[in-house]
C-alpha positions, 0 to 999 in steps of 0.5 A, spaced: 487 559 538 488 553 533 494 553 529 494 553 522 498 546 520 506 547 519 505 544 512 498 543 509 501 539 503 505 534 507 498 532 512 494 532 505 499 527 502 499 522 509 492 522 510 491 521 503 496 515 503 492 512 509 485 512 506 487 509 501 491 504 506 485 502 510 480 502 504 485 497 501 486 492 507 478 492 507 478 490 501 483 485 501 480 482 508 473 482 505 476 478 499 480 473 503 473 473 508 468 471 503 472 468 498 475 463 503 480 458 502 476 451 498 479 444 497 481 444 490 487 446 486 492 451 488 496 453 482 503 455 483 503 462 481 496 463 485 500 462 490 506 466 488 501 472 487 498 471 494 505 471 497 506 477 494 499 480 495 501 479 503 508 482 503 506 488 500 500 489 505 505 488 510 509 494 508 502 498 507 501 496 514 509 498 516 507 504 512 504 507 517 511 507 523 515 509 518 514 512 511 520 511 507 522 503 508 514 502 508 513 506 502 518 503 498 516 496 500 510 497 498 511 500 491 516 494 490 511 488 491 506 492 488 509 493 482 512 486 482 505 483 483 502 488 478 509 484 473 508 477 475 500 478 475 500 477 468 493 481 465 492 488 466 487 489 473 486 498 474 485 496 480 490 493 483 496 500 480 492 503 487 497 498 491 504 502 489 500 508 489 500 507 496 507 507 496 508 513 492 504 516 496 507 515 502 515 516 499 512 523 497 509 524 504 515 522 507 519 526 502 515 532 503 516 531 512 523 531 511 524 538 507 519 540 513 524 538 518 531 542 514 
């Protein structure tokens, strides 16, 4: 017989994290794909921006060996990014909810363990 999950919370709130992780490096990669990379003019703060897309994706990607220092990584960049970003875009507050997401999963296991 299967055994009922230890703490249905904690698989809910990870899986949860990591939906939403897959659904937004999707999303970035399709951008990054069909948008490409044209001759024209760069500006500074577009690269600045990219460069902070990238490292938050990468604690996204960090995220999913270890919950705690992906997490914070992730809602780090992501709030920086949402910062430095300059206009109000809905769509890119679901980078540092990842992260939230993450820390309260990691939170949530290690109550587990205690």
């Amino acid at each position: 017989m299967i055994e009922p999950p230890k703490n249905l919370a904690v698989i809910v709130v990870r899986w949860l994290a990591r939906a939403l992780s897959v659904l937004i490096i999707l999303i970035f990669g399709m951008f990054a794909l069909g948008e490409g990379f044209g001759p024209g003019p760069v500006e500074t703060n577009e690269i600045i921006l990219f460069i902070i897309l990238l490292l938050s994706i990468a604690g996204i990607v960090y995220s999913f060996f270890n919950e705690k220092f992906g997490g914070l990584g992730t809602l780090a960049f992501g709030i920086v990014f949402v910062i430095v970003d300059g206009h109000f875009n809905f769509y890119f507050l679901f980078i540092p909810v990842t992260g939230i997401l993450f820390l309260v999963s990691w939170f949530l296991s290690k109550e587990k363990k205690n």
